[in-house]
Every structure is written in C-alpha cells, then in structure tokens.
C-alpha positions, -999 to 999 in steps of 0.1 A, spaced: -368 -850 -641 -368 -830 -612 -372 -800 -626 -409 -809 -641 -417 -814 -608 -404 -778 -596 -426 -770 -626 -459 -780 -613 -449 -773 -574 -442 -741 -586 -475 -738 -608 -499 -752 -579 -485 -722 -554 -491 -696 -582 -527 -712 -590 -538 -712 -552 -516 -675 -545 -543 -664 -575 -574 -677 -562 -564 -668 -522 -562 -632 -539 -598 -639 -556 -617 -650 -529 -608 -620 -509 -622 -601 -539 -654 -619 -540 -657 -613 -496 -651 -573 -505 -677 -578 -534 -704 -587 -504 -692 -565 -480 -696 -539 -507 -732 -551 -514 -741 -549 -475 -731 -515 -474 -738 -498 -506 -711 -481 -514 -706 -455 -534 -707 -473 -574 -683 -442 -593 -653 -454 -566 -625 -468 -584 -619 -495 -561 -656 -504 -561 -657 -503 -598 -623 -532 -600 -642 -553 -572 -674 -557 -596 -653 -557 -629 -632 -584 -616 -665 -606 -602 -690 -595 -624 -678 -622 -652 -680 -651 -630 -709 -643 -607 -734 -633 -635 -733 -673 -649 -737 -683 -615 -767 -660 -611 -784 -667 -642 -782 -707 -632 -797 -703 -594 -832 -701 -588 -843 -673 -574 -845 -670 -537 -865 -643 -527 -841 -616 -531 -808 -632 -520 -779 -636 -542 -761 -668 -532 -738 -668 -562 -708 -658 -540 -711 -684 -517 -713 -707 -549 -685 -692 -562 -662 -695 -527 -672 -730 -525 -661 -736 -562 -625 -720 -551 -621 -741 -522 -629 -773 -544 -600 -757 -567 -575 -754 -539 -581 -786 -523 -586 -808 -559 -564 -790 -585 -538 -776 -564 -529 -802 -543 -527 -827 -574 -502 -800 -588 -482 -806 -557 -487 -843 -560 -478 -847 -594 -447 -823 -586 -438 -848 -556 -442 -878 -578 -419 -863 -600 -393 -862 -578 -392 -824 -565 
C-alpha cells in the first residue's frame, strides 16, 4: 500500500510547512510587542488574531513573572515538540508503509 504511505509523507510535510509558517508568526508577534507598533495596522491586527487564540490559554496557565509574557516561548517550544514527535512519526509511519 504504497500509496498510504505517500499519504502520511505527504501529510507530515504539510503539518510541519503549517507550523514553520506559525512559528514565524508567533517571532513577528514579539517583535511587534518590543516595538509597539501601531495596533489599527492590518498586518498587526492578522499577527495577534492568528496568536491571540493560542497564547491567551498559555497566559492564563503561567504564573505571573513580573511583567514578562513567556507564553511565546512556551508556545515555540510546543511547535518544535510537534515537528520533531508528530511529524517525524508521520514520515515514519509513511516509510513503514512502504513509500
């Protein structure tokens, strides 16, 4: 069944294409923070409506440090456990299914 396995190789570049593209999202999210830029740009505006869902559940569940949000970092680390666990078991899978 060769072509299950082009399934899931397939799947596991899509899955780590998507979060690649997401953690460069959350880096523009902090650079944006450092900065303060202007919150009525458009680009600005996609950046927090595309991290706002999965940084706030982060947030609520830190302690509070003394003014510093290390929800992104908790977030970039929770990608790289994605791209390393579930991706590379896509591939594996894929491989073990003969593609």
């Amino acid at each position: 069944m060769p072509i299950v396995g082009y399934f899931f190789n397939a799947l596991g570049t899509v899955i780590y294409a998507v979060l690649t593209i997401y953690m460069y999202v959350v880096i523009a999210r902090v650079v944006i923070s450092w900065v303060n830029a202007d919150p009525y740009n458009q680009i600005v505006m996609f950046i927090r409506n595309a991290t706002d869902p999965v940084l706030f559940p982060v947030q609520r569940r830190l302690p509070s440090m003394g003014g510093l949000d290390f929800s992104p970092i908790v977030v970039l680390f929770a990608i790289m456990f994605l791209q390393e666990f579930l991706v590379k078991s896509l591939f594996y899978i894929g491989r073990s299914l003969g593609a």
